[in-house]
C-alpha positions as semicolon CSV with decimal commas, in nm:
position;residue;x (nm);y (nm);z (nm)
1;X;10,058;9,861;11,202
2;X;10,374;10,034;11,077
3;X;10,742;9,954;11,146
4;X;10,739;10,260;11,407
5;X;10,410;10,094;11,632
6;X;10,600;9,790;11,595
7;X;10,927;9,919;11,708
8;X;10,734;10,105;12,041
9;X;10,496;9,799;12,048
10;X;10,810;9,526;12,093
11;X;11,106;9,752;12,238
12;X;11,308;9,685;11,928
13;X;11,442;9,955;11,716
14;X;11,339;10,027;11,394
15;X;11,686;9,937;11,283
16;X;11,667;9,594;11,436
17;X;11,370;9,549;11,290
18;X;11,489;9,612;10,930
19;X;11,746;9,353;11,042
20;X;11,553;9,089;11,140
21;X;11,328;9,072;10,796
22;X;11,703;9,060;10,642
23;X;11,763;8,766;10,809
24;X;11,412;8,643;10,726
25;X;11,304;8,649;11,070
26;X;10,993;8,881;10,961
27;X;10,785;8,885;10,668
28;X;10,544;9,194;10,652
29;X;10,294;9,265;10,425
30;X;10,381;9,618;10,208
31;X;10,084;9,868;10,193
32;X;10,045;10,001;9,799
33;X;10,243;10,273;9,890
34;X;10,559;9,999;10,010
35;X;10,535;10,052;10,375
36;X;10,589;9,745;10,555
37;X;10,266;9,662;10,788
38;X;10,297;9,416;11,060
39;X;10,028;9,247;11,258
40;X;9,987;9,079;11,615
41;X;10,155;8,766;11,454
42;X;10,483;8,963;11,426
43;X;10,456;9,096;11,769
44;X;10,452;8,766;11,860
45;X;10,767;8,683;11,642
46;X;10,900;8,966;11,814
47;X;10,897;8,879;12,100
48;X;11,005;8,492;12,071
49;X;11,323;8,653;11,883
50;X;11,425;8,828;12,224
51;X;11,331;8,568;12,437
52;X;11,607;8,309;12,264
53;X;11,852;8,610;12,202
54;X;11,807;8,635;12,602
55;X;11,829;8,234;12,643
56;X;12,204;8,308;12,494
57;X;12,087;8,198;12,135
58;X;12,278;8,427;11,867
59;X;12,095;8,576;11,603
60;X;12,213;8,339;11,320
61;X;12,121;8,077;11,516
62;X;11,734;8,185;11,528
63;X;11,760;8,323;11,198
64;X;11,869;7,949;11,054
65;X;11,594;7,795;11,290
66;X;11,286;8,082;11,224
67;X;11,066;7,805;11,132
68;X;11,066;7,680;11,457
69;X;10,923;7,963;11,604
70;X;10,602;7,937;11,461
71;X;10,567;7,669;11,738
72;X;10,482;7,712;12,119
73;X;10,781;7,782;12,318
74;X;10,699;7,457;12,484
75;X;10,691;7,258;12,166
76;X;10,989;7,435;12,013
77;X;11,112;7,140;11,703
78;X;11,372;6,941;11,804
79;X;11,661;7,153;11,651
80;X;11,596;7,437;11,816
81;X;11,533;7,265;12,176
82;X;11,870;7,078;12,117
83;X;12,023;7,428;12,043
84;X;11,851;7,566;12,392
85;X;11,981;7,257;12,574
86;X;12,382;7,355;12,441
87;X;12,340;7,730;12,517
88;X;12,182;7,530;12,878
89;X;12,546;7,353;12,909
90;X;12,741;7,636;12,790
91;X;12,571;7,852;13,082
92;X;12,656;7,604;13,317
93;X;13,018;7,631;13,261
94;X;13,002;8,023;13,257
95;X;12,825;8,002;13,613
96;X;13,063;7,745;13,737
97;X;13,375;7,996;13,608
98;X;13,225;8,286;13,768
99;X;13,208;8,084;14,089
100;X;13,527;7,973;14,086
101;X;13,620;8,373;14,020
102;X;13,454;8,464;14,295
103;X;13,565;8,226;14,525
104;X;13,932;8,293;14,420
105;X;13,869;8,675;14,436
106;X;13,744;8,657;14,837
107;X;14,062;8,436;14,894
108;X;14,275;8,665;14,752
109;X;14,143;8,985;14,952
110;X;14,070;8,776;15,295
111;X;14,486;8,725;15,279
């Protein structure tokens, strides 16, 4: 398939696309003509790339750790499960803030 099937395939733009095989994220084939052609495998890549970039990984951070996501989720390598257990503890703290906003917030306007 072409960048554009991808790109409708995955919900990514085309642009993000481009960016992710700068960061070596993606590797497609190139059809004799140069068009890059992607298969189920980078669907797949795809959508492991959002799924950490939702989990609160940054993009440099998956891009230095793409070998990992050849693996299961479930069997991520150890550097990138350590790297989902900090972004873990990191949320924690950001949930525990907001709490304390909130509960300082529906002081302030009970008074």
């Amino acid at each position: 398939m072409k960048i554009g099937e991808l790109a409708q395939r995955t919900q990514v733009s085309i642009r993000m696309l481009r960016f992710y095989e700068a960061q070596g994220l993606l590797a497609p084939a190139r059809s004799a003509a140069g068009y890059r052609l992607y298969d189920e495998a980078d669907v797949a890549q795809v959508a492991k790339i959002r799924l950490l970039q939702q989990a609160g990984l940054a993009l440099k951070d998956i891009a230095l750790l793409h070998d990992c996501l050849h693996d299961r989720p479930q069997a991520f390598c150890p550097a990138l499960r350590d790297k989902l257990r900090a972004c873990q503890a990191e949320t924690a703290v950001r949930i525990t803030q907001l709490q304390e906003t909130q509960a300082l917030l529906a002081r302030l306007l009970a008074e």
